[in-house]
N, CA, C and O atoms as a GROMACS GRO file, in nm:
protein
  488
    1UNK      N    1  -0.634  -7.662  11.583
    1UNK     CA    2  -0.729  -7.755  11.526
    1UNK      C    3  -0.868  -7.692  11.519
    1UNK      O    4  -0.880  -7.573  11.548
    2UNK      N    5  -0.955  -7.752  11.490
    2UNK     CA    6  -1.079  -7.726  11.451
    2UNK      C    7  -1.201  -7.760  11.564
    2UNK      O    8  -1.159  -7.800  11.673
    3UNK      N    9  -1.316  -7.750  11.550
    3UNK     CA   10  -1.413  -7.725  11.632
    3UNK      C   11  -1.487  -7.878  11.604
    3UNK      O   12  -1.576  -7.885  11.689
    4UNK      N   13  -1.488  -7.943  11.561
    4UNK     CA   14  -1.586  -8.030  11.484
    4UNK      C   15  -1.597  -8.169  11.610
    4UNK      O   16  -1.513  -8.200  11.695
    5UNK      N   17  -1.727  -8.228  11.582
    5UNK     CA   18  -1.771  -8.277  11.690
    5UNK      C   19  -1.749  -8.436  11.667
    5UNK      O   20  -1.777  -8.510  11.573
    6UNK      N   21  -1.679  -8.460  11.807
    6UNK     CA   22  -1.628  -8.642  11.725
    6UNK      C   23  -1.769  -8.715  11.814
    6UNK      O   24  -1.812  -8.646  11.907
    7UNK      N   25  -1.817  -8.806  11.798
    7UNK     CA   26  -1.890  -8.917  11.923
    7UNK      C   27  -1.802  -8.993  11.939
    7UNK      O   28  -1.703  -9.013  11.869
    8UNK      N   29  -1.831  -9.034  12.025
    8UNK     CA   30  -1.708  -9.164  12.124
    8UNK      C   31  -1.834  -9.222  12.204
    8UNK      O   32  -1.924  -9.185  12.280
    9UNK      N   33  -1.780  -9.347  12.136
    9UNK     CA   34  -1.913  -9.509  12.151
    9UNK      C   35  -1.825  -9.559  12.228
    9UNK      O   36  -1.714  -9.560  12.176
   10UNK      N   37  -1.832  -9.615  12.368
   10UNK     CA   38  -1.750  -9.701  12.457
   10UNK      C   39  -1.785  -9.701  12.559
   10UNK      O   40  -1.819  -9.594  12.609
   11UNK      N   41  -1.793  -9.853  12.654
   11UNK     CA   42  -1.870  -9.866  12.738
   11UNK      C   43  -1.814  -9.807  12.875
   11UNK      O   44  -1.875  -9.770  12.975
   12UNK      N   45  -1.639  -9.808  12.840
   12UNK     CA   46  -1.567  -9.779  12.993
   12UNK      C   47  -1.584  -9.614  13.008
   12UNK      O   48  -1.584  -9.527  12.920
   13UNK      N   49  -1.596  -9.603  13.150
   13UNK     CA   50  -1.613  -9.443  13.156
   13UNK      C   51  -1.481  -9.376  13.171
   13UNK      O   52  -1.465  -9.258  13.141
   14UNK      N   53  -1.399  -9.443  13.213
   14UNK     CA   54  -1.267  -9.418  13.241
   14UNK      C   55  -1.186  -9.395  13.066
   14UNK      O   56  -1.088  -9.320  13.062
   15UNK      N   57  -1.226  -9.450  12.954
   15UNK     CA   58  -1.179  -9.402  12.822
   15UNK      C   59  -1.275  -9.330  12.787
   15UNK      O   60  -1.243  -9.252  12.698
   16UNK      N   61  -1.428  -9.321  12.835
   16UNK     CA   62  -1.492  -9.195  12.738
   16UNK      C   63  -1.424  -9.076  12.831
   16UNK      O   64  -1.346  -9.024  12.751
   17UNK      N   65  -1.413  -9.021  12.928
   17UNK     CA   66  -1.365  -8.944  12.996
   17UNK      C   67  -1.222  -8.888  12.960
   17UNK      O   68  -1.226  -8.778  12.905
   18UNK      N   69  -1.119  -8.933  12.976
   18UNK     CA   70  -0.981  -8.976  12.887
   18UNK      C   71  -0.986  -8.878  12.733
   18UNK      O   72  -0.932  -8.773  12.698
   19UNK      N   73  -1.088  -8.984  12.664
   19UNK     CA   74  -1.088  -8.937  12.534
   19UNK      C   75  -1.157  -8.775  12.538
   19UNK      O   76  -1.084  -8.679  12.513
   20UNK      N   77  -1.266  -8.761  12.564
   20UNK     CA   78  -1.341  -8.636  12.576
   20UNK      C   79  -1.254  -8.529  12.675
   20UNK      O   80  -1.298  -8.418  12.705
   21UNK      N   81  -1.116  -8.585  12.722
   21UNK     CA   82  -1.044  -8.444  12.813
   21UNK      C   83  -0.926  -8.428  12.663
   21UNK      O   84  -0.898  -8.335  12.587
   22UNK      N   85  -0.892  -8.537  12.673
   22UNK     CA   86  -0.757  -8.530  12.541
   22UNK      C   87  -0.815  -8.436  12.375
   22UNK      O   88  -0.746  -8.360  12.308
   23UNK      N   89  -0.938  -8.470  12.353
   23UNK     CA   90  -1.005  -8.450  12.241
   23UNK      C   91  -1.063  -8.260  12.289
   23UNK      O   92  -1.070  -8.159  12.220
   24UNK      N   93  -1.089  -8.282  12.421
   24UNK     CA   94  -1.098  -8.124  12.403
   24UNK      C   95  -1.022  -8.019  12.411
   24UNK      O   96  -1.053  -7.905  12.379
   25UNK      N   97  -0.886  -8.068  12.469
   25UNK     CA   98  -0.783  -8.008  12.485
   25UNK      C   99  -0.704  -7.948  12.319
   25UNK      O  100  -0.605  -7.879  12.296
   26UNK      N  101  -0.788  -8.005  12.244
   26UNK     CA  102  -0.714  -7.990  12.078
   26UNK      C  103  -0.843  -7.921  12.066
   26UNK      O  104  -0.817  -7.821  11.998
   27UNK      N  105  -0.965  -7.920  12.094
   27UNK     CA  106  -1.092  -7.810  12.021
   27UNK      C  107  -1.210  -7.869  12.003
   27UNK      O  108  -1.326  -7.832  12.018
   28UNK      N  109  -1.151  -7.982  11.964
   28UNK     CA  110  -1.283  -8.086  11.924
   28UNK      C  111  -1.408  -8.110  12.058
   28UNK      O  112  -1.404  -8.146  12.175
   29UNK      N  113  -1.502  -8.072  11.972
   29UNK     CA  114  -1.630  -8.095  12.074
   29UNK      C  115  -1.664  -8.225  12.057
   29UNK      O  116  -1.664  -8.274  11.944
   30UNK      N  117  -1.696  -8.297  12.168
   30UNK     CA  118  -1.720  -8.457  12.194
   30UNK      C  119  -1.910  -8.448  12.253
   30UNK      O  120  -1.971  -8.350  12.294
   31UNK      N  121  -1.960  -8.600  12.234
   31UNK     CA  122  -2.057  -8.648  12.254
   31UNK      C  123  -2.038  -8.774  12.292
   31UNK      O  124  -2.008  -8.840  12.193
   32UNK      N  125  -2.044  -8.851  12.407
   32UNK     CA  126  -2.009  -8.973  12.474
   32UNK      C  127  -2.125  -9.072  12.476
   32UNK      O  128  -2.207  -9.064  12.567
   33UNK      N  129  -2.136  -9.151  12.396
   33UNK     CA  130  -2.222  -9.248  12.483
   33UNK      C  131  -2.152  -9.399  12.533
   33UNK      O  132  -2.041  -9.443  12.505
   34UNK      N  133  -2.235  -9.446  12.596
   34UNK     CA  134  -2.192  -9.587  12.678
   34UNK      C  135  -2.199  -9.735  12.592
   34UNK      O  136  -2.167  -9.843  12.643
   35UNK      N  137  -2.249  -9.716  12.446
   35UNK     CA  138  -2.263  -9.827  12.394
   35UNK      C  139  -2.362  -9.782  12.239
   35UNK      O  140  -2.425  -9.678  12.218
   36UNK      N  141  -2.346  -9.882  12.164
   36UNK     CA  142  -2.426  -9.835  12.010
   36UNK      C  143  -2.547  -9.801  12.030
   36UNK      O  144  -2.589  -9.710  11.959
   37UNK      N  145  -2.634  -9.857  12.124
   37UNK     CA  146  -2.779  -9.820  12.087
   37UNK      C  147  -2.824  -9.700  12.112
   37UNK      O  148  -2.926  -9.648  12.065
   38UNK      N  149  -2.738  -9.650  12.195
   38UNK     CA  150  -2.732  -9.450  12.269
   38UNK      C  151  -2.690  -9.412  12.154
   38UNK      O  152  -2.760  -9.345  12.079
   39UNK      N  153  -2.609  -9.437  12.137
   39UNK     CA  154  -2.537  -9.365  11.976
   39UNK      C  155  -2.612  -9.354  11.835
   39UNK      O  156  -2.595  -9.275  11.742
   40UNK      N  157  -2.707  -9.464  11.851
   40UNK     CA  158  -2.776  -9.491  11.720
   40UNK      C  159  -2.929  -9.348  11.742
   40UNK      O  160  -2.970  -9.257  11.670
   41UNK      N  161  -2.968  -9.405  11.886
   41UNK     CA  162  -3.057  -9.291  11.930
   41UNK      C  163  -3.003  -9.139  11.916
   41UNK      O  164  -3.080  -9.044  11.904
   42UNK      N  165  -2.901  -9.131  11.918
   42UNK     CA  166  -2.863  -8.949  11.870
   42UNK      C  167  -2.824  -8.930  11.785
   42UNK      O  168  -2.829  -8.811  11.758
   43UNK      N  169  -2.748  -9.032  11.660
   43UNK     CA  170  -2.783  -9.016  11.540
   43UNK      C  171  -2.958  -9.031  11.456
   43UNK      O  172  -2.961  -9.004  11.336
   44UNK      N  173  -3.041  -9.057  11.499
   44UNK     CA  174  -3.165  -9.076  11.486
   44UNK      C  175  -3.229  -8.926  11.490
   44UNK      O  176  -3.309  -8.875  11.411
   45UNK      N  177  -3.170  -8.874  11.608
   45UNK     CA  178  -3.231  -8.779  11.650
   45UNK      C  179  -3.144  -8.596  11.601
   45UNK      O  180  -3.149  -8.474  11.617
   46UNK      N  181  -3.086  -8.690  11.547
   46UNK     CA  182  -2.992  -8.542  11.431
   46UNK      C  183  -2.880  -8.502  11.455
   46UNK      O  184  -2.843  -8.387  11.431
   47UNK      N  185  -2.804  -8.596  11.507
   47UNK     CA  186  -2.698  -8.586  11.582
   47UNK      C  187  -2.593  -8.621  11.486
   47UNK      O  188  -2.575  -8.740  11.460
   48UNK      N  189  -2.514  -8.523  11.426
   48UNK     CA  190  -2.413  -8.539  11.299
   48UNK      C  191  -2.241  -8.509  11.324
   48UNK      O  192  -2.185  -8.400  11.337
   49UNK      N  193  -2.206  -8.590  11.324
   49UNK     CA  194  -2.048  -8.603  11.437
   49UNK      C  195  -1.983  -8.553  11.291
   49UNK      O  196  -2.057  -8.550  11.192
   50UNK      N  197  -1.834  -8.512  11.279
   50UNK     CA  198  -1.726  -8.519  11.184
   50UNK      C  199  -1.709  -8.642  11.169
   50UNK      O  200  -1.724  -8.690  11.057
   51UNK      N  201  -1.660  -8.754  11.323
   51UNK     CA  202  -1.620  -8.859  11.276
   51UNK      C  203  -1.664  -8.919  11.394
   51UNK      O  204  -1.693  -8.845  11.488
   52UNK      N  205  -1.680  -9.102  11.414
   52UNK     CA  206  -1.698  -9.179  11.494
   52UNK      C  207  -1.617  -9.225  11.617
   52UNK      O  208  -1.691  -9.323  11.622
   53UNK      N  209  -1.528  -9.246  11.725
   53UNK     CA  210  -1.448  -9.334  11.788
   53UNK      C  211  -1.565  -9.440  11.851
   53UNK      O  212  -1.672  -9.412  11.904
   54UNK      N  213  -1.494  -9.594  11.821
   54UNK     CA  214  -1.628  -9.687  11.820
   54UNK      C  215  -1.511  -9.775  11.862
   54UNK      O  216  -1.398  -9.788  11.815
   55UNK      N  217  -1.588  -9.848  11.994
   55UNK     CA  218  -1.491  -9.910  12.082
   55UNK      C  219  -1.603 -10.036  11.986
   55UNK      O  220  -1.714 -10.034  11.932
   56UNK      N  221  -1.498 -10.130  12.007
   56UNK     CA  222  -1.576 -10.296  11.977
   56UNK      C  223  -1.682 -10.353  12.053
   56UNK      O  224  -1.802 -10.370  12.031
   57UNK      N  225  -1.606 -10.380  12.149
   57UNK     CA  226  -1.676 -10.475  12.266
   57UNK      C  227  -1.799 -10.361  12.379
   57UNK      O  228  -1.780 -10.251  12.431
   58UNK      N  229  -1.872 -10.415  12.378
   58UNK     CA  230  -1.979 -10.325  12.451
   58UNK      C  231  -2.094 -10.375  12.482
   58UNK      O  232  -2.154 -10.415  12.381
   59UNK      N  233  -2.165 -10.394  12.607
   59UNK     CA  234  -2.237 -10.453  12.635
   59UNK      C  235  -2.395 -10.369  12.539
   59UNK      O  236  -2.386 -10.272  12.462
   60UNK      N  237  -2.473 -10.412  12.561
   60UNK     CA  238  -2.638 -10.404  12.478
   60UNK      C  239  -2.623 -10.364  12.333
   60UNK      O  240  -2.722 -10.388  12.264
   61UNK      N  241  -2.546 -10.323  12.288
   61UNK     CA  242  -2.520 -10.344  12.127
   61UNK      C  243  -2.347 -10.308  12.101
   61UNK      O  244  -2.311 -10.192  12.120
   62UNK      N  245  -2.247 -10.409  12.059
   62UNK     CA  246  -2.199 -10.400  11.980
   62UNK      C  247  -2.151 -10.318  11.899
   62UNK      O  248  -2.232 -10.284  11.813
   63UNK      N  249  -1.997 -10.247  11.888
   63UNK     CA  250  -1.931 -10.169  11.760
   63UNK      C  251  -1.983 -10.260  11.654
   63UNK      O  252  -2.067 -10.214  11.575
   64UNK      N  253  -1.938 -10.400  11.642
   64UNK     CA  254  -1.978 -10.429  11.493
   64UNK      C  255  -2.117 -10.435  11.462
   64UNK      O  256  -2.164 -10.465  11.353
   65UNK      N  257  -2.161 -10.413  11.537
   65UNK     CA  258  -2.371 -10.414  11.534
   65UNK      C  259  -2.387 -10.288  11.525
   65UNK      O  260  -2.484 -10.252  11.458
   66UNK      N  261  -2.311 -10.195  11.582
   66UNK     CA  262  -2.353 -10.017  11.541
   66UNK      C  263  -2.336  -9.963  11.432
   66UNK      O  264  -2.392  -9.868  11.378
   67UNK      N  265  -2.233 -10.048  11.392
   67UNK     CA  266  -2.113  -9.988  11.238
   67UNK      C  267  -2.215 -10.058  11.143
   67UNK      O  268  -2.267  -9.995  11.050
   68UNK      N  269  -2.240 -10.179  11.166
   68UNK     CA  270  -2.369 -10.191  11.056
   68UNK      C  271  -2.467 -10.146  11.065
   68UNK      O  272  -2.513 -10.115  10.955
   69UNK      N  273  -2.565 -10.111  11.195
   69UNK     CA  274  -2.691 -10.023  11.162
   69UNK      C  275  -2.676  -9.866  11.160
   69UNK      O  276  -2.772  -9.801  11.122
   70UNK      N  277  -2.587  -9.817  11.191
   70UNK     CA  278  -2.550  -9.695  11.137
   70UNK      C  279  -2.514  -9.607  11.028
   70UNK      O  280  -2.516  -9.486  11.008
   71UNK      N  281  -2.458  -9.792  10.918
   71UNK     CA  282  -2.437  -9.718  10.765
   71UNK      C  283  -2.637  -9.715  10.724
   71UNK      O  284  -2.675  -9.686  10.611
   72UNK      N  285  -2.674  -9.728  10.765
   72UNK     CA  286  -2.855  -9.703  10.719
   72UNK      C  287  -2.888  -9.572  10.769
   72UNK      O  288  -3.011  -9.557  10.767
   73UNK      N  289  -2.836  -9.486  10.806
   73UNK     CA  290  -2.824  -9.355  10.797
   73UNK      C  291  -2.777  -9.278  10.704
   73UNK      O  292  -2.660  -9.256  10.732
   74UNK      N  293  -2.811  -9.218  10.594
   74UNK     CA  294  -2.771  -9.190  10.488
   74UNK      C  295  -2.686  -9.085  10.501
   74UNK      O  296  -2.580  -9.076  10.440
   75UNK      N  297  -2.744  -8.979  10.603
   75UNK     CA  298  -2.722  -8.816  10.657
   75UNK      C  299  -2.564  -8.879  10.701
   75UNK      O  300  -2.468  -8.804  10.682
   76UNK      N  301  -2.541  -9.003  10.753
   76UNK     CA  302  -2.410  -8.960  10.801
   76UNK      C  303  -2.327  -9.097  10.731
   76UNK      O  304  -2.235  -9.140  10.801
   77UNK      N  305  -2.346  -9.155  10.627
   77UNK     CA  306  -2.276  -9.306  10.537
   77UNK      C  307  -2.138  -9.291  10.547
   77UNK      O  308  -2.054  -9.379  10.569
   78UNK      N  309  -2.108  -9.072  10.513
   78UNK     CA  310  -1.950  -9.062  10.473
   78UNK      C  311  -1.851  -9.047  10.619
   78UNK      O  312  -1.729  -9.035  10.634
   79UNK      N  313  -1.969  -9.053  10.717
   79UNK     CA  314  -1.893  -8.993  10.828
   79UNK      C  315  -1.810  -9.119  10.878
   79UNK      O  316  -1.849  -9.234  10.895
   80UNK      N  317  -1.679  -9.059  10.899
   80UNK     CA  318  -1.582  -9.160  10.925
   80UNK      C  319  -1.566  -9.258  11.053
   80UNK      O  320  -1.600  -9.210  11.161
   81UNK      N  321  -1.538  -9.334  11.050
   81UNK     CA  322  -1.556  -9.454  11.180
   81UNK      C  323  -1.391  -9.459  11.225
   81UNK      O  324  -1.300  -9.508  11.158
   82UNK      N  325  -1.387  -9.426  11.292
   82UNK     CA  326  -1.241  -9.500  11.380
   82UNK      C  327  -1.240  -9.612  11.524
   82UNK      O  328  -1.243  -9.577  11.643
   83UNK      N  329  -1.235  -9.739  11.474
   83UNK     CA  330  -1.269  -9.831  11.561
   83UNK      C  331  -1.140  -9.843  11.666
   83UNK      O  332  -1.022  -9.836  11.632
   84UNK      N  333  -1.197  -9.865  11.820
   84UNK     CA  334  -1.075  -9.883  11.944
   84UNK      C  335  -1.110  -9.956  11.980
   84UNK      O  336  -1.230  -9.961  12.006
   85UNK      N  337  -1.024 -10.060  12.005
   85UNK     CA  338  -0.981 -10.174  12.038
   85UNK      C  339  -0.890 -10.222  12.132
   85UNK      O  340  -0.788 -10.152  12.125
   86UNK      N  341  -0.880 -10.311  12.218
   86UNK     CA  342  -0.798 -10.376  12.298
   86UNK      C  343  -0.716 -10.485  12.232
   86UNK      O  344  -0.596 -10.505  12.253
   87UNK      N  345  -0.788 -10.547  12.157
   87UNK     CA  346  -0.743 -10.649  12.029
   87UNK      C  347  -0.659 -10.601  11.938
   87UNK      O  348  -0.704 -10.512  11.866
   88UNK      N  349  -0.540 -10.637  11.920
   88UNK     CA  350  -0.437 -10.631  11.871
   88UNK      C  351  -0.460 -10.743  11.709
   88UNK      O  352  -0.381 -10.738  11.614
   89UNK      N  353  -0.536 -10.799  11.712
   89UNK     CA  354  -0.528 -10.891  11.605
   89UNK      C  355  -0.658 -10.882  11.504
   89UNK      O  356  -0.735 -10.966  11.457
   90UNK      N  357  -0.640 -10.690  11.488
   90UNK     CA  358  -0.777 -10.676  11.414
   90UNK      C  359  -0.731 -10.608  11.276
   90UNK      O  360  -0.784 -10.516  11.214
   91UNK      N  361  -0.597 -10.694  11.244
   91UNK     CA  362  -0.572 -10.634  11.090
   91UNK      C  363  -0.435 -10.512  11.092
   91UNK      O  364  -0.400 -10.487  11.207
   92UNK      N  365  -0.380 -10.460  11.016
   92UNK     CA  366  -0.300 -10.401  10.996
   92UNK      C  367  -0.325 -10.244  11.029
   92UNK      O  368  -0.235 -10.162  11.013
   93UNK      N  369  -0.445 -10.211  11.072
   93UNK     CA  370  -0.447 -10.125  11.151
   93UNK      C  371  -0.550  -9.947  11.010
   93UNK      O  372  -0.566  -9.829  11.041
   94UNK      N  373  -0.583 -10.006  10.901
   94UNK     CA  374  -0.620  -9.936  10.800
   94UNK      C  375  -0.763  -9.998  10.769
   94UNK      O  376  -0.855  -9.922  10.740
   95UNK      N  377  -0.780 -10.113  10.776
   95UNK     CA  378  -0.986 -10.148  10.751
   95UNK      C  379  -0.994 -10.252  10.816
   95UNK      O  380  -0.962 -10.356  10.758
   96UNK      N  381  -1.018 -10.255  10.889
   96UNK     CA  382  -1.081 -10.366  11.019
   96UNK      C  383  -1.194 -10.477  10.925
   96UNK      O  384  -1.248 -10.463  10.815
   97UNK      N  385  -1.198 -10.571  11.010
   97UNK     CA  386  -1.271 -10.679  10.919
   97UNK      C  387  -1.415 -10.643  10.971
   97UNK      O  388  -1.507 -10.658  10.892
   98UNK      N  389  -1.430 -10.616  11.047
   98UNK     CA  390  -1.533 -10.530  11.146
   98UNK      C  391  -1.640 -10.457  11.078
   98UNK      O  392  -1.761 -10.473  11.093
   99UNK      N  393  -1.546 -10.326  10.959
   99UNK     CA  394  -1.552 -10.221  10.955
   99UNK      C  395  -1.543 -10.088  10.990
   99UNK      O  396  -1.522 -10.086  11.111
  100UNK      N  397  -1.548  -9.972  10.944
  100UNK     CA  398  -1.476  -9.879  10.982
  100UNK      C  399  -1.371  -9.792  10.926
  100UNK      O  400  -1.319  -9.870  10.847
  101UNK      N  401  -1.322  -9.707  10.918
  101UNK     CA  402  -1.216  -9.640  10.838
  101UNK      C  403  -1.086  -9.689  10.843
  101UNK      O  404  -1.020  -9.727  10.746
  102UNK      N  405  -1.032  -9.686  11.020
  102UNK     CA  406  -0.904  -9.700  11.088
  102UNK      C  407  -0.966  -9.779  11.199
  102UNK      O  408  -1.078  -9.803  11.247
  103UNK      N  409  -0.849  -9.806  11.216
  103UNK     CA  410  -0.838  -9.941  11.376
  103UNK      C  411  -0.718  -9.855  11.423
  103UNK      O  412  -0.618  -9.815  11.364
  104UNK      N  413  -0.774  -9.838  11.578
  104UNK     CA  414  -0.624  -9.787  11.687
  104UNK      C  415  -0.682  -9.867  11.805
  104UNK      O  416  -0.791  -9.864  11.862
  105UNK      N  417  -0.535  -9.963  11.825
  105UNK     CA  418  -0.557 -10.051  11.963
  105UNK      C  419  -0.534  -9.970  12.052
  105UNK      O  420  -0.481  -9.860  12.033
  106UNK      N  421  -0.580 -10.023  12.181
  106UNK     CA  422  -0.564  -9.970  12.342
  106UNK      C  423  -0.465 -10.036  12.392
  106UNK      O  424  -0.456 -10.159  12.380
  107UNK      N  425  -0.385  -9.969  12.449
  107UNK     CA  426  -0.382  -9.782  12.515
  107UNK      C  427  -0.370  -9.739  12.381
  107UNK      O  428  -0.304  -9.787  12.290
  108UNK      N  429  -0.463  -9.614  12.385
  108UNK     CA  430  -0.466  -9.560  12.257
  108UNK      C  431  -0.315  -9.408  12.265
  108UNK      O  432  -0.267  -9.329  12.346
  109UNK      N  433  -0.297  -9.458  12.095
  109UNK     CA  434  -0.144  -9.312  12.073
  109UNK      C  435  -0.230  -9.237  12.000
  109UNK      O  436  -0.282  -9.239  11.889
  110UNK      N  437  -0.231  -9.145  12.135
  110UNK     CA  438  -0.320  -8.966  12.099
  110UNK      C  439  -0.255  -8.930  11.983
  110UNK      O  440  -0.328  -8.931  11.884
  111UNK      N  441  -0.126  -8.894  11.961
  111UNK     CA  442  -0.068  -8.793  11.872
  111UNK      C  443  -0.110  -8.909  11.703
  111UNK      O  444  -0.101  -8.851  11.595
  112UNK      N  445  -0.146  -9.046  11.705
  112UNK     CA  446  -0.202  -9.082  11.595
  112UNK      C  447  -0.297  -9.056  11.572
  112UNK      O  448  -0.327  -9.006  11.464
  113UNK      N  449  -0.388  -9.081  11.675
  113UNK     CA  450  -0.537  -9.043  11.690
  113UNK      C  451  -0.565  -8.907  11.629
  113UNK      O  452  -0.669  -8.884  11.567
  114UNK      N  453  -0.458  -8.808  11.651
  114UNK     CA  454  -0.498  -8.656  11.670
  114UNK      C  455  -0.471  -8.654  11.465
  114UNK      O  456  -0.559  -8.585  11.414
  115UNK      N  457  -0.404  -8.695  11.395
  115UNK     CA  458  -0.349  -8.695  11.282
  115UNK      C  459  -0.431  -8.795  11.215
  115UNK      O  460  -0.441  -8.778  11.094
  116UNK      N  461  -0.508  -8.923  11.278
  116UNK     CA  462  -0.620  -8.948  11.174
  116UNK      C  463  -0.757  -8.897  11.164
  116UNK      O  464  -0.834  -8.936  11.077
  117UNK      N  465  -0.791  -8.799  11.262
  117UNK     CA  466  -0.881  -8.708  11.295
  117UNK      C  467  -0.889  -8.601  11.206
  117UNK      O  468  -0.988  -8.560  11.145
  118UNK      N  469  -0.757  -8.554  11.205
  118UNK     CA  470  -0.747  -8.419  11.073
  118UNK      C  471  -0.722  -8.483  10.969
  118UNK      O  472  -0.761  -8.401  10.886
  119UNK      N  473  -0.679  -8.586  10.899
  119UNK     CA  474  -0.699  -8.670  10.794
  119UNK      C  475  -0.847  -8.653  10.754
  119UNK      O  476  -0.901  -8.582  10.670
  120UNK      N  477  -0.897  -8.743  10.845
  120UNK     CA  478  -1.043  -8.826  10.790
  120UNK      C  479  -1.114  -8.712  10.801
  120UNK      O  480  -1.202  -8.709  10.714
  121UNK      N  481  -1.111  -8.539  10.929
  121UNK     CA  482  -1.230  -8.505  10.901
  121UNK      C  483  -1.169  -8.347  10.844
  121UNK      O  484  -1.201  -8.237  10.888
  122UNK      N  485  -1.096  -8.372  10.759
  122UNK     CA  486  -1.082  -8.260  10.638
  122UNK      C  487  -1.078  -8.299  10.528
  122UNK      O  488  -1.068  -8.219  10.435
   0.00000   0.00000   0.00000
């Protein structure tokens, strides 16, 4: 796989951790924060991912509050969103009502994860 840098928005440390060992074990360089408004601050500050993992629920701002003030970033509009979820009842699993590219519920399936990753960021 490739080198390219995902962010992972989520408040539990136990899945940013998880994700950022699984995600580096394939190449991918990770950037963790604890919730949207960290995330919004390092996209602000020039921080240009391949693609998003954007947990929903999160205390001081919101996936669906990040996913909307984040498309106001122009530098990154195309960069892809993959929303994680515990919620099972967020759609068929292809555009979240939310927003976003893809929806993958928790416990998350790496080997999907790993195949909508090289999808969305090639």
């Amino acid at each position: 796989m490739a080198s390219e840098l995902i962010l992972i928005v989520d408040d539990e440390p136990a899945m940013r951790e998880l994700l950022t060992e699984r995600l580096g074990s394939c190449a991918y360089e990770t950037v963790a924060t604890a919730n949207g408004r960290e995330a919004l601050l390092l996209l602000a500050s020039g921080l240009r991912p391949a693609a998003i993992l954007l947990d929903l629920s999160m205390p001081v701002m919101s996936g669906s509050e990040f996913y909307a003030r984040s498309r106001g970033f122009p530098e990154i509009v195309n960069v892809p969103i993959i929303v994680l979820s515990a919620s099972a009842d967020l759609g068929d699993g292809r555009v979240p009502p939310v927003g976003g590219d893809r929806v993958l519920t928790k416990p998350i399936d790496f080997p999907k994860l790993f195949e909508l990753l090289e999808q969305l960021c090639n």
